[in-house]
N, C-alpha and C positions, 0 to 999 in steps of 0.2 A: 590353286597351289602357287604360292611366290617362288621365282627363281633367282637364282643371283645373277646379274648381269654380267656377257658375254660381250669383252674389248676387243679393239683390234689388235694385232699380237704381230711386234718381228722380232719373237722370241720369249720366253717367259721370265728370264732375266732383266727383260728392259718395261714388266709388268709396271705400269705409271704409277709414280705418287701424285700427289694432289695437285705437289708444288716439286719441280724440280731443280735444282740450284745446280749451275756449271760453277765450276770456280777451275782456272789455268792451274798446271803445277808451276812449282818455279823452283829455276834450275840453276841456280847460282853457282860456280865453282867451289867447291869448300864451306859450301855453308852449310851448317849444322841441320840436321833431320830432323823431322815432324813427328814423333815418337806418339804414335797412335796405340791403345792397346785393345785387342780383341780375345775378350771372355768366352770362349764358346763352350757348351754346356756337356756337348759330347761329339765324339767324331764318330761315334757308332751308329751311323744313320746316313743315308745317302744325298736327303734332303737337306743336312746341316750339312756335310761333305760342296755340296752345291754350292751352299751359304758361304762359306769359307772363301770356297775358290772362286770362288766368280766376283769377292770385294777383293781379293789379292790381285787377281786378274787387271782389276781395272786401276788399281792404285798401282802397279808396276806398270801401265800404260799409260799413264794422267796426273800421275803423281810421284815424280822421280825425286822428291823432298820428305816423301814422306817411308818411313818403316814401320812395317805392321808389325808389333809385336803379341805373338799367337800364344793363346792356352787352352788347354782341354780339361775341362773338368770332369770326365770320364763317368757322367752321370750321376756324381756325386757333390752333393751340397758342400761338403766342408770340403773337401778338392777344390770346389768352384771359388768360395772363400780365399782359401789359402793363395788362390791364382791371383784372385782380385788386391790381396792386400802384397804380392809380388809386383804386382805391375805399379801399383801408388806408388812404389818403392823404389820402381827405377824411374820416376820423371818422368810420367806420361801427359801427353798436354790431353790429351783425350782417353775415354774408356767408351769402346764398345760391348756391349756384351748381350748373352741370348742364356737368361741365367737354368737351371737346372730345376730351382722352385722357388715359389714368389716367395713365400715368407722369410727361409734360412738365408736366400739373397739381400734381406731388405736392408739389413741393417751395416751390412758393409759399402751398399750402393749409397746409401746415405752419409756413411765416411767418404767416400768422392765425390760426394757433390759440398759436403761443408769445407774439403779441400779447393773448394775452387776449380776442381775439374769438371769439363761434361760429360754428362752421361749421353749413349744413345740407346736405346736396349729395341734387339730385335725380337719380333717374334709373340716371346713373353716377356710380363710383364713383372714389378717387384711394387710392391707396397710399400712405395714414397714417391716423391713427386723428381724426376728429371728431367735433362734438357730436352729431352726430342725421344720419341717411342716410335717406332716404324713396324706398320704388321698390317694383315690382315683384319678382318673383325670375325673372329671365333666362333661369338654364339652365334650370328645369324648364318655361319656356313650349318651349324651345326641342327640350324633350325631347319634349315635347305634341305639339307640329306635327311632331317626326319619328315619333311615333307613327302620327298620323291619315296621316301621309302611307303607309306601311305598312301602316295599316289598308286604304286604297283601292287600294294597288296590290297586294294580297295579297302583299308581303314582296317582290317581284322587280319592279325596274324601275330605269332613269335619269333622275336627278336633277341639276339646275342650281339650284346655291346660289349668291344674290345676297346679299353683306354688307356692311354697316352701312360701319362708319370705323374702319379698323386701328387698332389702340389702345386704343377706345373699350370700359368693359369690358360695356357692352350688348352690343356685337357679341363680343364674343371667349364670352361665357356664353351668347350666342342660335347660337353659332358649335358651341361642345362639347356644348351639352345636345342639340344634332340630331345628331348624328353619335353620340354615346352611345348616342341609341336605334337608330342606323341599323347600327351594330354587333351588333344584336339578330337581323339578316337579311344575311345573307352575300352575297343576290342582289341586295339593293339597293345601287348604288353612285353618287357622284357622281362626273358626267364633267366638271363645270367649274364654276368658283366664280370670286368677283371682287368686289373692298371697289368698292362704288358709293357709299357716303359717305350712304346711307339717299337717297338724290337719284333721280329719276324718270328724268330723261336718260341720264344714265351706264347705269342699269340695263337702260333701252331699246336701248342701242347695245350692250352685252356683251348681251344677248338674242338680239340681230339675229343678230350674229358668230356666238353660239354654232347655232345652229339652221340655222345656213349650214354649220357642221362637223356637224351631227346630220341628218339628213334626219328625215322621215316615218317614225315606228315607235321611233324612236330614242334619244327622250325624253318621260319618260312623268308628271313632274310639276318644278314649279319652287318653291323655296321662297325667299322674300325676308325680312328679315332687316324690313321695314316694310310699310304697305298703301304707301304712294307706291311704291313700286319693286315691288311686288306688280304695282298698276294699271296702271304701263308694261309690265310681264312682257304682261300680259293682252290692252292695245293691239298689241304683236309677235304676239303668238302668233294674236288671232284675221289682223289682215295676215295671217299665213304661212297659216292656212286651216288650223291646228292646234286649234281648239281642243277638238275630240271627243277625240281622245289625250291633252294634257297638264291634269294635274290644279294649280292654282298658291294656295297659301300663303303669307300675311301676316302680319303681327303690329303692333296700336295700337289699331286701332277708329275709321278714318273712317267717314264716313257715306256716303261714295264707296263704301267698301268693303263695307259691307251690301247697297247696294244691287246693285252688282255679286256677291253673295253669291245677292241675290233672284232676281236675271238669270238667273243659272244661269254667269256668267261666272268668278267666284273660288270658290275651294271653300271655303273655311276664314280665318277671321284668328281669333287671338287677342286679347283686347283687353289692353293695357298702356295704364293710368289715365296721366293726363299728370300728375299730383301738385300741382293745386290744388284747391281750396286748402290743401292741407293744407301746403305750403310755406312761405307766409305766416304761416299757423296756429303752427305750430311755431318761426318765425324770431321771429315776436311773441311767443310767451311765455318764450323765450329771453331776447329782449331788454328784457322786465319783470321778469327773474330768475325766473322759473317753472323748475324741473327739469322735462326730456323725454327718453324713451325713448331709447338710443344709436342703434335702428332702428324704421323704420315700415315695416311690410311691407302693401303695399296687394293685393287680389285680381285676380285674372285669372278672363278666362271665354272659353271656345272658343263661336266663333260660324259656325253653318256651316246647309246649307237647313233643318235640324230648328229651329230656336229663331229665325232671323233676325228673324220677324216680332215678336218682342218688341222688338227692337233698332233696328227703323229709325229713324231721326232721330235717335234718343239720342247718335249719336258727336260729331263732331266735324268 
């Protein structure tokens, strides 16, 4: 079994890019503002909420020229649009964004970048070419957690995959790199899957259903596409008085989820960095003319009973 490699961490915000660029703020008297714009795809998640606050964070400590200007696309593709062509609108020298689905994104990222503006897109990604992409790499987390999940059921058992937001290309590469490895064990199969939109509720309620079609013996691990919808897997399953049988896998790195790690409640998450600040980082030296890397690939690390105690408090 391959694992994702485990960095050393003072903190999971400060999770390393490849390449990291300082650049001073400057703090001129009266001089006009750095109008930076930040697309985010939804604030209905803790993990984006993270994201958010931790680039605001460090741009009101580092960067006293620049103003973030914030939109929420409330999970919705033509929201996220309509934000993106408000922001081109007021004069942004940059666009961050972490769009809602690759494809309905694509074609308005593509109006700011033939405007001459840069793009950084976090997270996920859009189908066309911009200045700098900063994430994780998805399938192989996604290959990871169908490993371990094989690892613990010795290659033979049923699995309930819980995913992200159709579309979104976090899900669809946390969606193929599990199933790639699960390809590797003919006896492991999944008996139900279902886009919960990375959201706790929904994933609670396809849990319920599903474990009302699976009795006792039936289902023998769950893998969730985020720790939020991990957590609710975990709320159902102990209800159902499952949880000696079903093994359940996450992917972010709450601190919910460590701890339920410690508990003995979740086996496994993988942590995926929220991309601050390296977001800001990157959108500010763009928007000083600095040259940056076309990609920032940030690290992952499996966290499961062996290591957790390094981990606790550190997420999020």
């Amino acid at each position: 079994m391959k694992n994702v490699s485990i960095i050393p961490r003072a903190g999971l915000a400060l999770f390393g890019a490849t390449l990291l660029l300082l650049s001073v703020g400057r703090d001129a008297p009266g001089a006009e503002k750095i109008v930076i714009g930040f697309s985010q795809a939804t604030m209905d998640s803790t993990w984006r909420v993270a994201m958010l606050e931790g680039n605001q964070k460090y741009a009101a400590e580092h960067y006293p020229d620049v103003e973030l200007d914030v939109t929420d696309g409330q999970n919705q593709a033509a929201k996220q649009i309509s934000d993106v062509k408000d922001l081109l609108a007021r004069g942004i020298k940059v666009l961050i964004i972490s769009p809602v689905q690759a494809e309905p994104l694509t074609s308005v990222v593509a109006e700011v970048m033939r405007a001459n503006i840069p793009v950084v897109t976090l997270d996920r990604e859009v189908n066309t070419k911009v200045t700098c992409h900063i994430g994780a790499q998805n399938r192989p987390i996604g290959v990871a957690a169908g490993e371990y999940i094989l690892d613990k059921l010795n290659g033979t058992g049923n699995v309930i995959e819980i995913e992200g937001t159709v579309g979104a290309s976090a899900t669809t590469d946390r969606h193929e790199g599990f199933r790639d490895a699960l390809r590797l064990a003919p006896r492991m199969r999944v008996v139900a899957d279902e886009f919960c939109d990375y959201l706790r509720d929904p994933a609670m309620k396809f849990v319920q259903e599903t474990l009302k079609r699976f009795g006792p013996g039936q289902v023998q691990a769950i893998y969730a596409h985020d720790d939020e919808m991990a957590l609710g897997a975990v709320e159902v399953v102990e209800a159902a008085g499952r949880s000696n049988e079903i093994t359940i896998v996450g992917i972010d790195g709450e601190n919910r989820a460590f701890q339920a790690i410690k508990e003995g409640k979740l086996a496994a998450t993988f942590i995926y960095p929220f991309c601050a600040p390296q977001g800001i980082q990157y959108a500010y030296n763009l928007a000083i003319g600095l040259e940056v890397p076309e990609q920032i690939v940030l690290k992952s690390a499996r966290v499961d009973a062996s290591n957790v105690d390094q981990y606790l408090g550190k997420g999020f």
